[in-house]
Backbone atoms as SQL, in Angstrom:
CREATE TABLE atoms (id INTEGER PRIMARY KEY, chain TEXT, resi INTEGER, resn TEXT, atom TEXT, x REAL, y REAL, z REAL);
INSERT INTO atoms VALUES
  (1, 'A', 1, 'UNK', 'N', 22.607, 3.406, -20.202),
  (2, 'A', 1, 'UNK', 'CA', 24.034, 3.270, -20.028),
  (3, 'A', 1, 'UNK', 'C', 24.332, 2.236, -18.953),
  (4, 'A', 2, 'UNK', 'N', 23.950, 1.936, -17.917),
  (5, 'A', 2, 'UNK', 'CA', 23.773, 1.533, -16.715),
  (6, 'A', 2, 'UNK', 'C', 23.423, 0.133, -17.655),
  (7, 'A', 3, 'UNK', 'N', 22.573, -0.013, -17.653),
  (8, 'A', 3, 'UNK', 'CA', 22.076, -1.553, -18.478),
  (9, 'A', 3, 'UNK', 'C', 22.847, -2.281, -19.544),
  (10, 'A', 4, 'UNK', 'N', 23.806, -1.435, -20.025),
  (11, 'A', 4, 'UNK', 'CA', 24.764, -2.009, -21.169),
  (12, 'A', 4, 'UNK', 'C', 26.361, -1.649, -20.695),
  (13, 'A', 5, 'UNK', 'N', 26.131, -1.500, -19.370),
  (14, 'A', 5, 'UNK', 'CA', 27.450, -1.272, -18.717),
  (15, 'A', 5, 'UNK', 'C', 28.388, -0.293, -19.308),
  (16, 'A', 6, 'UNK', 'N', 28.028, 1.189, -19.693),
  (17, 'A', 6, 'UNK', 'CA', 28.781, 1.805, -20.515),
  (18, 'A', 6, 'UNK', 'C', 29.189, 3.201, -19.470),
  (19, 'A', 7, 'UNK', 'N', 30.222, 3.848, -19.793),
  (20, 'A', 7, 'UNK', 'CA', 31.094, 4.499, -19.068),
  (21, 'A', 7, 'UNK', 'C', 30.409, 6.028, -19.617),
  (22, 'A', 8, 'UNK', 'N', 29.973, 7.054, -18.575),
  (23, 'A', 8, 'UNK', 'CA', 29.270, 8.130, -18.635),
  (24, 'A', 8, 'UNK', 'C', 30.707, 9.478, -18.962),
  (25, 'A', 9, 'UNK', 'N', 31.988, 8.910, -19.118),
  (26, 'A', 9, 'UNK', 'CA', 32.999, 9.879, -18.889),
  (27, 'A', 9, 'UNK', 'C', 33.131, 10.277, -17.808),
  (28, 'A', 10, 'UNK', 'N', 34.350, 11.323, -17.760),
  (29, 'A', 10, 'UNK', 'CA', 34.181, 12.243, -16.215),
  (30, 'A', 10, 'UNK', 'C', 33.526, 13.268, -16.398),
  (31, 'A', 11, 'UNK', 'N', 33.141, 14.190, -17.353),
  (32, 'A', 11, 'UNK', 'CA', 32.698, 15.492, -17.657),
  (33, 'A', 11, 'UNK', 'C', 30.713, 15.233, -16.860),
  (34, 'A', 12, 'UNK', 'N', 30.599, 15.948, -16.420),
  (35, 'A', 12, 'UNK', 'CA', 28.806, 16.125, -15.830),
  (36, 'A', 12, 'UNK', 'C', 28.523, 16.014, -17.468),
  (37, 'A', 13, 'UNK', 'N', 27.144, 14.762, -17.663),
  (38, 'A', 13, 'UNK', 'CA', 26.747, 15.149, -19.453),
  (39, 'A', 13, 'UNK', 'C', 25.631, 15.491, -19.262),
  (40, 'A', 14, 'UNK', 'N', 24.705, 15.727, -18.300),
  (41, 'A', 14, 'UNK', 'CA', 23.088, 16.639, -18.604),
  (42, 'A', 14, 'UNK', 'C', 23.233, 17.839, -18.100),
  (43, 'A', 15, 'UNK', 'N', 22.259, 18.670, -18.599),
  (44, 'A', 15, 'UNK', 'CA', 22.316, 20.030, -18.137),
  (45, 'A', 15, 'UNK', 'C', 21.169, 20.365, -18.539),
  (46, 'A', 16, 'UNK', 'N', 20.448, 21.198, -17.392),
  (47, 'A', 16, 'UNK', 'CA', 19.492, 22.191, -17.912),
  (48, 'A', 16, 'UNK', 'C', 19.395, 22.872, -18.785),
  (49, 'A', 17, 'UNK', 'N', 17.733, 23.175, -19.561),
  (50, 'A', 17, 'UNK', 'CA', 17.747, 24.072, -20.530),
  (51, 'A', 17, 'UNK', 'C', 18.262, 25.187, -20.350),
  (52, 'A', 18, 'UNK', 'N', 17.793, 25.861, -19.059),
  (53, 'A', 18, 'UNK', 'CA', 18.047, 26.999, -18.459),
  (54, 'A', 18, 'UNK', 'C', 19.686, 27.220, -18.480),
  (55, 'A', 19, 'UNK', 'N', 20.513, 25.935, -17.871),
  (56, 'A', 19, 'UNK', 'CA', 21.692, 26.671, -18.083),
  (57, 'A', 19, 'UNK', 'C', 22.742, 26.593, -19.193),
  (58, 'A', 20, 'UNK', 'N', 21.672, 25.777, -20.590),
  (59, 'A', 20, 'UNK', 'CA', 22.097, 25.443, -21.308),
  (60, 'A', 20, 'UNK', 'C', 21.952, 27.193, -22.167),
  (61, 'A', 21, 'UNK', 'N', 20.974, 27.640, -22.084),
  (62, 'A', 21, 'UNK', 'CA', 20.606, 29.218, -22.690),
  (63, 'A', 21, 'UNK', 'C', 21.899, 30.484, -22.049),
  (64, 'A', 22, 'UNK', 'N', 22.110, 29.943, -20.617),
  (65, 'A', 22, 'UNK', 'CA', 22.663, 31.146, -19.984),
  (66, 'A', 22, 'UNK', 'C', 23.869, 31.256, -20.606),
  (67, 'A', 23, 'UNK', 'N', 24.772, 29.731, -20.716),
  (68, 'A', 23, 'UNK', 'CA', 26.033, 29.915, -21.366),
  (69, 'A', 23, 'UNK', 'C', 26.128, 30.410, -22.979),
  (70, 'A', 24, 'UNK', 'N', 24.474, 30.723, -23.431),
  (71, 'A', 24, 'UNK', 'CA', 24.506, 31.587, -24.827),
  (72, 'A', 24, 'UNK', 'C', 24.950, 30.327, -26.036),
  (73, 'A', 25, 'UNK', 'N', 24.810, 28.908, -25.664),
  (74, 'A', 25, 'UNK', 'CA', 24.209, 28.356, -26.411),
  (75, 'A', 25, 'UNK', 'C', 22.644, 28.355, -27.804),
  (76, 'A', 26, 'UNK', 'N', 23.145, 28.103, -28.911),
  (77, 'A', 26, 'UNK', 'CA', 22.381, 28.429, -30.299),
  (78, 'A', 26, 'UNK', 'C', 21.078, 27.242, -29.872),
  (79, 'A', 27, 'UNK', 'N', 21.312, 25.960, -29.606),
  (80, 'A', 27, 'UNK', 'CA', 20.215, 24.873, -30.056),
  (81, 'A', 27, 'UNK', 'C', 20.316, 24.109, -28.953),
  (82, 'A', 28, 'UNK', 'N', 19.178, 23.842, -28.380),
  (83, 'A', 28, 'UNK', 'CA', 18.822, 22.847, -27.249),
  (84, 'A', 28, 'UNK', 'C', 18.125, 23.407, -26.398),
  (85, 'A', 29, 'UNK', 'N', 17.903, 24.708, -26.567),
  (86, 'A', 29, 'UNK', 'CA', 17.446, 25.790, -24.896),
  (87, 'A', 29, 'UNK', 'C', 16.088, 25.704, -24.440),
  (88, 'A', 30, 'UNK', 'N', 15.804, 25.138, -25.924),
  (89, 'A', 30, 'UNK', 'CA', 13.892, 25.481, -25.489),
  (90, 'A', 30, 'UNK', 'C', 13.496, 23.783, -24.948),
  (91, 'A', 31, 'UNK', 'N', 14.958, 22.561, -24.897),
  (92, 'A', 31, 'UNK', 'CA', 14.439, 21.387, -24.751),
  (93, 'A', 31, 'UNK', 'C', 14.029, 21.119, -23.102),
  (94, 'A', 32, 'UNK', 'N', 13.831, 19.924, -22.611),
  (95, 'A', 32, 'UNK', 'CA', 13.803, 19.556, -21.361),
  (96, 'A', 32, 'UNK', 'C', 15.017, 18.871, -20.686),
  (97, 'A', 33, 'UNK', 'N', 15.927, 18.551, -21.872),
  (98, 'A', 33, 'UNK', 'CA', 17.148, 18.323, -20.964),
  (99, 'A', 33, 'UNK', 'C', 18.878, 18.139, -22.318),
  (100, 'A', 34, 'UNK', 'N', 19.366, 19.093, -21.684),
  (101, 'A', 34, 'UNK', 'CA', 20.818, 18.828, -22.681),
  (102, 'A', 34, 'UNK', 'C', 21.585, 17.874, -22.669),
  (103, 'A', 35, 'UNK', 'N', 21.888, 17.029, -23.366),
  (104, 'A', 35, 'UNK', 'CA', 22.549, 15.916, -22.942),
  (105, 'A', 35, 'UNK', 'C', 24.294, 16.202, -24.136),
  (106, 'A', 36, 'UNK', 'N', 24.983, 15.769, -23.160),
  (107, 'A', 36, 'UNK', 'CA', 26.928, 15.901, -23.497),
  (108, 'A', 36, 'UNK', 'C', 26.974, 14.712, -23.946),
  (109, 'A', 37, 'UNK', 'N', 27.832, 14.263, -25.250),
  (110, 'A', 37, 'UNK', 'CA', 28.096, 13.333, -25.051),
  (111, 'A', 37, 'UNK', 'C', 29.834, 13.254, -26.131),
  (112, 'A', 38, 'UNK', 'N', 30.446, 14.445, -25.843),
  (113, 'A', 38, 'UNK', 'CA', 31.707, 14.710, -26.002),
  (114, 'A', 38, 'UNK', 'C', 32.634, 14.180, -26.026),
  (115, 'A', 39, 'UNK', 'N', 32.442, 13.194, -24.755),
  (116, 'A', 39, 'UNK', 'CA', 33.827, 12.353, -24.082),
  (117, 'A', 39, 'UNK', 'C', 32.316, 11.205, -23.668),
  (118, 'A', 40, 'UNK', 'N', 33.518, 10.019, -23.464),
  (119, 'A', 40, 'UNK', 'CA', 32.744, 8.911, -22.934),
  (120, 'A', 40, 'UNK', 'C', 31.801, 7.815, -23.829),
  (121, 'A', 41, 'UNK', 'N', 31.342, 6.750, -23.221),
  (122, 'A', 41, 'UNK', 'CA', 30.644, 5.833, -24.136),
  (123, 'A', 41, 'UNK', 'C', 29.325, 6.375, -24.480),
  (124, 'A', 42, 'UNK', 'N', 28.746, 7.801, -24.172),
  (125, 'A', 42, 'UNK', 'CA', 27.207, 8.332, -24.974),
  (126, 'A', 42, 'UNK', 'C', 27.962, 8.371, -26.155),
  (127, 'A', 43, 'UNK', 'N', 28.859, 9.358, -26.217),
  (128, 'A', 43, 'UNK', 'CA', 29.036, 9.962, -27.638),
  (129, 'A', 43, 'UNK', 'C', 29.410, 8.562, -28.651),
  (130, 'A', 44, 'UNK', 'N', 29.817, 7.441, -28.460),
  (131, 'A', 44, 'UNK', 'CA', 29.764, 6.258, -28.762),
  (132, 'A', 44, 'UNK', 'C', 28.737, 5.538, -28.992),
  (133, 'A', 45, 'UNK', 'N', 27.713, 5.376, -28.260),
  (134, 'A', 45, 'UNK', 'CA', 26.499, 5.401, -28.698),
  (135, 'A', 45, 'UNK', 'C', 25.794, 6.008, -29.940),
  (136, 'A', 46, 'UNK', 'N', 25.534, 7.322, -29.635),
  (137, 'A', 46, 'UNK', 'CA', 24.773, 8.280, -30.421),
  (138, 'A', 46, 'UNK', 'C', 25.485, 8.652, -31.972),
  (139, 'A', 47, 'UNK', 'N', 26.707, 8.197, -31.516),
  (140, 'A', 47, 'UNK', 'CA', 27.341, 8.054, -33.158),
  (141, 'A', 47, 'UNK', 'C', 26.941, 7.098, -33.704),
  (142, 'A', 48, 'UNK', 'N', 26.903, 6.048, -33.650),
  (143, 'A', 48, 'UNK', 'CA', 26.676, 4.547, -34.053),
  (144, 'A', 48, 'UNK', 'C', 27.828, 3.959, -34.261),
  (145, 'A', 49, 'UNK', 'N', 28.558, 4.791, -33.652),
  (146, 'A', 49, 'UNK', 'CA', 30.139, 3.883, -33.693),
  (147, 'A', 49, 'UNK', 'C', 30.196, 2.360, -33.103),
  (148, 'A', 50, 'UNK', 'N', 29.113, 2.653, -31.430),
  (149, 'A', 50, 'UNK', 'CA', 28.832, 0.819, -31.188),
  (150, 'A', 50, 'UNK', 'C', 28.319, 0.487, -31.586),
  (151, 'A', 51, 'UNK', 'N', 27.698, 0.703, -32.832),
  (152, 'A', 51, 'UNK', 'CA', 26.297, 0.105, -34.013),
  (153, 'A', 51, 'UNK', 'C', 25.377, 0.325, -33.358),
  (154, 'A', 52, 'UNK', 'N', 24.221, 0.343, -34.477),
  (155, 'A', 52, 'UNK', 'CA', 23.143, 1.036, -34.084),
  (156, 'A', 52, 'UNK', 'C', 22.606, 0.347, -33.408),
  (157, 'A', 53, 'UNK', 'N', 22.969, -0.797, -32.512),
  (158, 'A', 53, 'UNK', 'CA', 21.656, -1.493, -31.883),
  (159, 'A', 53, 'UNK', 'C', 21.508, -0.734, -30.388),
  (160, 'A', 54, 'UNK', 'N', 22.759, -0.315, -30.138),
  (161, 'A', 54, 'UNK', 'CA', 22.763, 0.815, -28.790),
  (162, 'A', 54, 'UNK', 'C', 22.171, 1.828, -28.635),
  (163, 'A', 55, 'UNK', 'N', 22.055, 2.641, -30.123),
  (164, 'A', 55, 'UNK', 'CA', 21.239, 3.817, -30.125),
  (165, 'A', 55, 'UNK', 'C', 19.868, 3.321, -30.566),
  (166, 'A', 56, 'UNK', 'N', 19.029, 2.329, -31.244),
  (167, 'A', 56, 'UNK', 'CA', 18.425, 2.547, -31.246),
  (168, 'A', 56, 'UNK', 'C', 17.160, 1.990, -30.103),
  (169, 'A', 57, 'UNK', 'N', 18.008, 0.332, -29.236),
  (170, 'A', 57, 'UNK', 'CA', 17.233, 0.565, -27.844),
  (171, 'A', 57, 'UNK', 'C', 17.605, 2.084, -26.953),
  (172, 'A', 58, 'UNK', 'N', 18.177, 2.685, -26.799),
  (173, 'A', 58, 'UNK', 'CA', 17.821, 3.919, -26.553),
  (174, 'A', 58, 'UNK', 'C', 16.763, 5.050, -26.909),
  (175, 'A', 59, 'UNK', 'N', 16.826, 4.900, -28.409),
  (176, 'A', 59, 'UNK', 'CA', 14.836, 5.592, -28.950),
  (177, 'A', 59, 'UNK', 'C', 13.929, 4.710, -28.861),
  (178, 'A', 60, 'UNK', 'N', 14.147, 3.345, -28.680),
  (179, 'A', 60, 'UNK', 'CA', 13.116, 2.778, -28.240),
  (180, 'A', 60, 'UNK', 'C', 12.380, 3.241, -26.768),
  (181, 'A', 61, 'UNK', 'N', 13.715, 3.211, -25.956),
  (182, 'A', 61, 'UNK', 'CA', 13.040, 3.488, -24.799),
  (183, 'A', 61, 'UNK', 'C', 12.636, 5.124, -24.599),
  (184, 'A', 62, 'UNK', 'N', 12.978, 5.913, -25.049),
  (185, 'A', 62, 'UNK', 'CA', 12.594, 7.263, -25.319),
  (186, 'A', 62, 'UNK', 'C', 11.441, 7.393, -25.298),
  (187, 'A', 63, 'UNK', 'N', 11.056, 6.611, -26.562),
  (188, 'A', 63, 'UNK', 'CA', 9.569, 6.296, -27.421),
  (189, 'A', 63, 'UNK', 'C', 8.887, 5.966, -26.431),
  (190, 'A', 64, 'UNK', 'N', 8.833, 5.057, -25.747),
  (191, 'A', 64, 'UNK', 'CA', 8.003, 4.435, -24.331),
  (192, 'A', 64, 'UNK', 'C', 8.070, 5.839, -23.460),
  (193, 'A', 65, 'UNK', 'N', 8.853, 6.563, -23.113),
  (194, 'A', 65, 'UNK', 'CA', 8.866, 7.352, -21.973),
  (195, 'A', 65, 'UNK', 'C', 7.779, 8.671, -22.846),
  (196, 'A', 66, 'UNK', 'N', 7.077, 8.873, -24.082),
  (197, 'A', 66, 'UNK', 'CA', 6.892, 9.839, -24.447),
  (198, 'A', 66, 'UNK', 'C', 8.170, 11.281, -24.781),
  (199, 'A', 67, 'UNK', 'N', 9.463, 10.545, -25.178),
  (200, 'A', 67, 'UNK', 'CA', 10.162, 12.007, -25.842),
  (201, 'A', 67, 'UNK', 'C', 11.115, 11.096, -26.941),
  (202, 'A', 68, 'UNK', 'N', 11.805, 12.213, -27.089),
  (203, 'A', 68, 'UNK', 'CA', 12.755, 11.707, -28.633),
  (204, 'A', 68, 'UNK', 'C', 13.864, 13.013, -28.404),
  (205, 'A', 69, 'UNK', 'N', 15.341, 12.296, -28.793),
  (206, 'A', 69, 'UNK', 'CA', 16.601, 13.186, -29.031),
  (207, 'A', 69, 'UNK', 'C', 17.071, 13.438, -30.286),
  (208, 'A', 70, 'UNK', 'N', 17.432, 14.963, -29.888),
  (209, 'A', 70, 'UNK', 'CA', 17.806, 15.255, -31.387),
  (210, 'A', 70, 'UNK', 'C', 19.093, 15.574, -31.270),
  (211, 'A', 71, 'UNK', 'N', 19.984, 15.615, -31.858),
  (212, 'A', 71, 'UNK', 'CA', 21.419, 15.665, -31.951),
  (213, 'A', 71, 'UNK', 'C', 21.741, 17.023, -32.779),
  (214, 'A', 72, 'UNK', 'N', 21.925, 17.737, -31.816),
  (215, 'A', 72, 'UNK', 'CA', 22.332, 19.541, -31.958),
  (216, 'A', 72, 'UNK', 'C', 23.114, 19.625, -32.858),
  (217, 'A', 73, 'UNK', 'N', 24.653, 19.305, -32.692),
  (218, 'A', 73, 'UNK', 'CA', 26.311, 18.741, -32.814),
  (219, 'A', 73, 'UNK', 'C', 26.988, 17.848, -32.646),
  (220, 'A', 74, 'UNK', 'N', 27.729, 17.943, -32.639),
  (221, 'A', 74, 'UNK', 'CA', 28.230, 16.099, -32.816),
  (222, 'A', 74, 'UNK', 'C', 28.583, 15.872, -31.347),
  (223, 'A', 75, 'UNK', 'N', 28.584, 17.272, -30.760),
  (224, 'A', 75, 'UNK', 'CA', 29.086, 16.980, -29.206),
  (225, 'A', 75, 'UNK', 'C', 27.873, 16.855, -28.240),
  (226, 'A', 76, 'UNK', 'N', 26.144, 17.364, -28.747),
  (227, 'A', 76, 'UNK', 'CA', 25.509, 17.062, -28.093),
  (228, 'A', 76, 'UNK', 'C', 24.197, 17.133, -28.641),
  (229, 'A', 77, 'UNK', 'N', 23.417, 16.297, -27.594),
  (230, 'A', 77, 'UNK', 'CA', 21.775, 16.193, -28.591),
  (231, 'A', 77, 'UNK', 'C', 20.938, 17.181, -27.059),
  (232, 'A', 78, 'UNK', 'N', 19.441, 16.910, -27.738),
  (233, 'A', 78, 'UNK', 'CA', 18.765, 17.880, -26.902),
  (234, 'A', 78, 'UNK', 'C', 17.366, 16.478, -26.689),
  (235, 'A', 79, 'UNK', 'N', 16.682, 16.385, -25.549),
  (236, 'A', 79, 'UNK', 'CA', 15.735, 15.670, -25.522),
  (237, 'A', 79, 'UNK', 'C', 14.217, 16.563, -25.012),
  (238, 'A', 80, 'UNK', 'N', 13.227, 15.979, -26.187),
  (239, 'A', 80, 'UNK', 'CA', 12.147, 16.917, -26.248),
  (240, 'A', 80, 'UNK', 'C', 10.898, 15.774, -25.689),
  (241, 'A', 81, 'UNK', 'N', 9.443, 16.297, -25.544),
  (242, 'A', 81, 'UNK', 'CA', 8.445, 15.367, -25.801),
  (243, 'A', 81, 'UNK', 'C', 8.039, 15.093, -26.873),
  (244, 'A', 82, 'UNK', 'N', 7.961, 14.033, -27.281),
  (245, 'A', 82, 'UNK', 'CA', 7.014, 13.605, -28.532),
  (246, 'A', 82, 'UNK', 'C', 5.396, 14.398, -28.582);
């Protein structure tokens, strides 16, 4: 986001698994990190609304870090290890 100058919203968008389970959330609990992307330029991203070249240097770089996101709902994905 930072590298393509894109706007994170105001809402906090990561969250722990842990407190992603407590609020009794269905999908993401068992990941390593919840990611929001509700409001703001993620959810713009991860739609492909800015075309896919945003989301997919984003799994590129995923791919390099050893994990991959999966997209729960339309309001949020979950990031695991490969």
């Amino acid at each position: 986001m930072i590298d393509h100058k894109l706007d994170p919203g105001s809402h906090p968008m990561f969250r722990t698994p842990r407190a992603w389970r407590d609020r009794g959330e269905k999908y993401g609990g068992n990941s390593l990190l919840v990611v929001l992307h509700e409001e703001g330029d993620l959810g713009y991203v991860l739609e492909g609304e800015g075309g896919w070249k945003l989301a997919e240097d984003l799994r590129e770089r995923l791919i390099r870090a050893g994990l991959f996101m999966e997209q729960c709902m339309s309001w949020f994905s979950a990031v695991y290890k490969s």
